[in-house]
N, C-alpha and C positions, 0 to 999 in steps of 0.2 A: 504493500500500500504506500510505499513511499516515493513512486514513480512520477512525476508530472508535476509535484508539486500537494499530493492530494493531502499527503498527511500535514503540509503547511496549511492547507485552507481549513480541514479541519479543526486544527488548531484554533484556527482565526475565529472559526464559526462557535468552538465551547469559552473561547474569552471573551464572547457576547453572550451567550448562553449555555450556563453550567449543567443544566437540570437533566443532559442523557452523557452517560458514559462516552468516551470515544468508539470502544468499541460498538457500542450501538448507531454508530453513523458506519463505521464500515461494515455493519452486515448486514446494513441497509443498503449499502452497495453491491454487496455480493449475493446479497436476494432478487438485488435488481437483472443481474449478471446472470442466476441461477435460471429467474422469472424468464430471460430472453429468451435462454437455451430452452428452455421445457417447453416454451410456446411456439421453439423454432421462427422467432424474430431475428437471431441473432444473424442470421442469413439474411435479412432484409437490408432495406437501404429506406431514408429519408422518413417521411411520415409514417410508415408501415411494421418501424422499428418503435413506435413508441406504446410503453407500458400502460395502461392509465390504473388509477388508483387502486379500485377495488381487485385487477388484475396480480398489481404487485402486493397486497396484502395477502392474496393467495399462493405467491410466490415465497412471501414471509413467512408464512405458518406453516408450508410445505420444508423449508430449508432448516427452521427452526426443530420444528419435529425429527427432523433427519440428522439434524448436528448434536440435540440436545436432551431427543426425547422427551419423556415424562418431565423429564426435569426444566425444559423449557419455561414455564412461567416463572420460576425463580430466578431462571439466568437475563428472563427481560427488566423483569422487577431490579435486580440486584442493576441492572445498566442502567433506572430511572423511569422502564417504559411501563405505565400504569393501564393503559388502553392501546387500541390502536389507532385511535387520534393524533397521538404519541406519535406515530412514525412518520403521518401528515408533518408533522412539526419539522422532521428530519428532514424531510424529503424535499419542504420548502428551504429549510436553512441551507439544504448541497444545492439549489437552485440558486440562490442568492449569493452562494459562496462560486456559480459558476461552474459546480462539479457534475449539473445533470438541469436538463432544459425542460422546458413546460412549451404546451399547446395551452391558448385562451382559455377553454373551459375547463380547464384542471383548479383543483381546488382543495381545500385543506378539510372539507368536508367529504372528499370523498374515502378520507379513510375513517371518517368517523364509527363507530357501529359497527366495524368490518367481524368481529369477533371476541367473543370471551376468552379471556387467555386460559383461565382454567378449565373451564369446558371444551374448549377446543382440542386440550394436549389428552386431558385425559380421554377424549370421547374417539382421538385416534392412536391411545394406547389399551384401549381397555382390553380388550383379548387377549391381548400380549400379557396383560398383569393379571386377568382373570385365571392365565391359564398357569400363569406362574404360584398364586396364591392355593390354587388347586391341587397343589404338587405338595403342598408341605402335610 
């Protein structure tokens, strides 16, 4: 992450705004990166490559889940992120910081509501633990 300059901007963007860990702006980036690939955007070019919001919140709870499991609301929590409004916040700060661009009708509301953190991790773990708990 230190290519381009990103891990300066970020920098810049938590000495305006303390309230999410670093690492929650860059896995806000690499959910973005994850989101591409999985939607097979990342082969596009111009307008056709872009995310919109509720898209990349599906990209965030799918990469979350995969990095962090069960344990995922603790590791968003422990980063500052209380909702997925939260990531709105992000997502315009690496816009404002230059690190990722917006179309007119993108908006800080589109990730509001996206998801329960705790309903969401457990409700795509629960087999896994059901079937773990079963065993003892």
């Amino acid at each position: 992450m230190t290519t381009d300059g990103i891990e300066d901007r970020i920098q810049a963007v938590r000495r305006r705004d303390r309230r999410f860990d670093r690492a929650a702006y860059e896995f806000v980036l690499d959910a973005l990166d994850h989101t591409m690939v999985h939607l097979g955007k990342d082969r596009m070019t111009g307008e056709e490559r872009h995310i919109g919001g509720r898209e990349l919140l599906l990209g965030i709870r799918g990469l979350a889940a995969e990095q962090f499991g069960p344990m995922a609301p603790v590791v968003l929590r422990r980063w500052g992120l209380r909702g997925t409004g939260d990531f709105g916040e992000i997502v315009f700060s690496l816009i404002d910081a230059g690190l990722l661009s917006r179309r007119a009708e993108d908006s800080r509301l589109d990730f509001v509501d996206g998801f329960d953190f705790d309903h969401a991790f457990a409700e795509s773990f629960r087999d896994r633990l059901e079937a773990i708990s079963e065993t003892e």
